[in-house]
C-alpha positions in Angstrom: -20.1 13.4 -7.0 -20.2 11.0 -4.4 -18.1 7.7 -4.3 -17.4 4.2 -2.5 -14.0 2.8 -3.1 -12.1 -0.1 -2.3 -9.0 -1.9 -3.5 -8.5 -5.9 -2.1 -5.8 -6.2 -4.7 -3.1 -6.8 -2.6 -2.3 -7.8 1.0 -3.8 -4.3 2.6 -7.6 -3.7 2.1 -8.1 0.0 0.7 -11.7 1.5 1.3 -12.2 5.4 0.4 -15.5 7.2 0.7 -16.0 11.0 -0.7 -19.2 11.9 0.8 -20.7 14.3 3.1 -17.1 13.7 5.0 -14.1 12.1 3.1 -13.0 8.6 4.8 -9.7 7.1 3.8 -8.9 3.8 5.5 -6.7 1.0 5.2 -6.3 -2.5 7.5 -3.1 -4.4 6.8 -2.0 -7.8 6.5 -5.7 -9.1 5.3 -4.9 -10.6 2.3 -7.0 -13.8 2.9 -9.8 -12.1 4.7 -11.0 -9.6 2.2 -14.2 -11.6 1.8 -14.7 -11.6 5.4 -14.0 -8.2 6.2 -15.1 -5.8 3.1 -18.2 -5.2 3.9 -17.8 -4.3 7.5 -15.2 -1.8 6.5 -17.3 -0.4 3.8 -20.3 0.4 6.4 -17.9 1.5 9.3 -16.5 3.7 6.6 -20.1 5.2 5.2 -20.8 5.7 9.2 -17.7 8.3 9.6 -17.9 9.5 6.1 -22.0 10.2 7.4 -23.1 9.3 4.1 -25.9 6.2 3.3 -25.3 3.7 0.1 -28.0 5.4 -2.0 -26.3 8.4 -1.8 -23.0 6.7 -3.6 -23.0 7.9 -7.0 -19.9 5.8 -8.5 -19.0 2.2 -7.0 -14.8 2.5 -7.7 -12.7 -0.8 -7.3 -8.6 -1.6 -8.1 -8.7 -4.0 -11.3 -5.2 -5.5 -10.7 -2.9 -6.6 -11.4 -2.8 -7.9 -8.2 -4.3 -11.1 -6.3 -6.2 -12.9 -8.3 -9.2 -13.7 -5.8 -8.6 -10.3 -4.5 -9.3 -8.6 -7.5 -12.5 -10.7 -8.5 -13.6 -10.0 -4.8 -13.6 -6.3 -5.3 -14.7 -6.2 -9.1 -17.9 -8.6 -8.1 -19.1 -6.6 -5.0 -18.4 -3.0 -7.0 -20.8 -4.4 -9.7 -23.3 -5.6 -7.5 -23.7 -2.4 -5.7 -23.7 -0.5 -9.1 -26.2 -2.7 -10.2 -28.4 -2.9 -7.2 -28.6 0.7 -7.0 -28.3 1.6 -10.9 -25.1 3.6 -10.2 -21.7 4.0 -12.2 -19.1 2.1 -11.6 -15.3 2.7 -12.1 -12.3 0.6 -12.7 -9.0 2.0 -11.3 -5.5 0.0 -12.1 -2.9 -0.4 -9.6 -0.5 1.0 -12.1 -2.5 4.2 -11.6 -2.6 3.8 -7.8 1.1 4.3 -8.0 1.2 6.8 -11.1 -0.9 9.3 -9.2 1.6 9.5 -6.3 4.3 11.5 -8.5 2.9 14.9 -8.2 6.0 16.2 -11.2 5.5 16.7 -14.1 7.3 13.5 -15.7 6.9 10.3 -17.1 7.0 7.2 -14.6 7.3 3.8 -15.0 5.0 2.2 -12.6 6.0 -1.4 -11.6 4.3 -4.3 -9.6 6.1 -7.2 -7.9 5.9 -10.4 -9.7 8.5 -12.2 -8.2 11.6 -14.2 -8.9 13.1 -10.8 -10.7 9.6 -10.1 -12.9 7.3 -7.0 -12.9 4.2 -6.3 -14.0 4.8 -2.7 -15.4 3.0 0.0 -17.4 4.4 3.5 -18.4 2.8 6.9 -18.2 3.7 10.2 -19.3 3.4 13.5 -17.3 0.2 13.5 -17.4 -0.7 10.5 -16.2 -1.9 8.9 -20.1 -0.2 5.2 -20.6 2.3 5.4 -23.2 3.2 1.5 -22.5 0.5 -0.9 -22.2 0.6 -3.3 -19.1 3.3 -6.0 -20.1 5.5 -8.2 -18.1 9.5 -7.3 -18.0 12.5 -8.7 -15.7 14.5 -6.6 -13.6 17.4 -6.0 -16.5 14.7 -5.3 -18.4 13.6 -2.3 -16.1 16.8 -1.2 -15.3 17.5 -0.5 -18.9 15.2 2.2 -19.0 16.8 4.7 -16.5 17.0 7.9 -18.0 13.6 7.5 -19.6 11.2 6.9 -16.6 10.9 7.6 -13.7 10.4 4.3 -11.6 7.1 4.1 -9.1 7.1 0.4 -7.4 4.6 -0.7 -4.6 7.7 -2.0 -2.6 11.4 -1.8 -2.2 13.2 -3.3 -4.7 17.1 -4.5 -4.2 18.9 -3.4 -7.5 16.0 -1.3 -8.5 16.4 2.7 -8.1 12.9 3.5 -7.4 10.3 5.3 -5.5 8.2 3.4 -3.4 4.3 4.7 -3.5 1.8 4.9 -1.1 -1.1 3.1 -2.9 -3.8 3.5 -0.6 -3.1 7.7 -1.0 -2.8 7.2 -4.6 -5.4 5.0 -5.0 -8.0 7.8 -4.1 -6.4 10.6 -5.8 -7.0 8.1 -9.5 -10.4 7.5 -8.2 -10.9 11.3 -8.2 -8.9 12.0 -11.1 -11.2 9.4 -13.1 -14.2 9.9 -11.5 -15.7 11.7 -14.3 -14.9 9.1 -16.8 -17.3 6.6 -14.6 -19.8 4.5 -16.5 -23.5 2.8 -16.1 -21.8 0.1 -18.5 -21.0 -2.0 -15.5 -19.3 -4.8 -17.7 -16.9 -2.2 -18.7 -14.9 -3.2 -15.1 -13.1 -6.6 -15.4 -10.0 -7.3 -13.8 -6.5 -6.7 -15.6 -4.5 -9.4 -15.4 -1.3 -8.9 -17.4 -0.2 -12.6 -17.0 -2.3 -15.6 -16.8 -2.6 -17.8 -13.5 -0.6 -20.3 -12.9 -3.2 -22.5 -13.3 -4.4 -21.2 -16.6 -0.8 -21.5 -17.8 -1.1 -25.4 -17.2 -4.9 -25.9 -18.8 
C-alpha cells in the first residue's frame, strides 16, 4: 500500500513517501513556514520516491500534540488530498512517533515538552497499545514513575532520565505499523490537543 506522509507538528517538517521508492525527508528549523513549504517538499518527495499523487493510497499526517497551526496545517491538507482523490487517510500521534523508536519489548512513557516543567505524556505497553490516555503531568510527576516506564521524550530533558527519539524515523515506522488501520472516514483525523490554547483557556 502506497502512502504520503507528513508531520508539521513541531519545529522540523516530516514528509515520508512509500512508493515505487521509499523517501524519508526532513527540513529543520521551519516552524513558521510549514504553509509555505509543504507542498513543495511533498512533490520533490513523490519525484525521488518516482511515484504520482493518484498512486497514494493513504494520506498519513502527525495529530499533535504539537503546534497548534502546525497541526491544523497538516490535518487540513491530509484531508484535502484524501478527499480529492477518494483515498484513506491516517492519523498518527506524536506520542507514537516516539513510541515506535523503542524497538524492546517494554512499556514507555512517551513525553512531549510543554514547558515551564509540564509534559504532555501518554503511556504504552510493549506493544505499542496506550495504557494511559494523553494527559498533562509536571516533571515530579514523571519522575515518580521510574521503575514503571520507560521514558521516550522528543528532547533532552535536565532532571529527566530519558531517551531522546528520533521522531521523523519513528514517525514512519507508526505510519507503517498503522497503515492497515487507515480509513475513508476522513473526519476520523482531528488534531489531539491534550491541553487547550492559551487563548481558549481565556474565552
Amino acid at each position: 500500500m502506497k502512502y504520503l506522509a507528513f508531520d508539521t507538528s513541531a519545529s522540523r517538517l516530516t514528509v515520508a513517501v512509500g512508493g515505487n521508492k521509499n523517501i524519508l525527508k526532513s527540513v529543520d528549523e521551519c516552524f513558521h513556514s510549514h504553509s509555505v513549504i509543504l507542498m513543495q517538499e511533498i512533490e520533490q518527495s513523490l519525484q525521488s520516491a518516482m511515484t504520482d499523487l493518484s498512486e497514494i493510497d493513504v494520506f498519513a499526517c502527525s495529530v499533535g500534540p504539537g503546534s497548534f497551526t502546525g497541526i491544523r496545517i497538516g490535518v487540513s491538507t491530509a484531508k484535502a488530498f484524501a478527499y480529492a482523490l477518494s483515498k484513506k487517510v491516517l492519523g498518527v500521534t506524536s506520542f507514537e512517533s516516539l513510541a515506535y523508536n523503542i524497538v524492546d519489548k517494554t512499556k514507555k512513557l512517551t513525553i512531549i515538552d510543554a514547558r515551564h516543567d509540564n509534559f504532555y505524556v501518554c503511556g504504552f505497553d510493549e506493544n505499542n497499545v496506550v495504557i494511559l490516555e494523553p494527559c498533562f503531568k509536571t516533571k515530579q510527576e514523571i519522575i515518580d514513575l521510574y521503575g514503571e516506564f520507560l521514558i521516550v521524550s522528543d528532547v533532552e530533558i535536565e532532571g529527566v532520565n530519558c531517551i531522546v527519539g528520533n521522531m521523523a524515523e519513528g514517525f514512519v515506522k507508526a505510519v507503517e505499523a498503522k497503515i492497515s488501520s487507515a480509513s475513508y472516514n476522513r473526519e476520523s483525523v482531528v488534531p489531539l490537543y491534550v491541553k487547550k490554547s492559551q487563548a481558549e483557556e481565556e474565552l
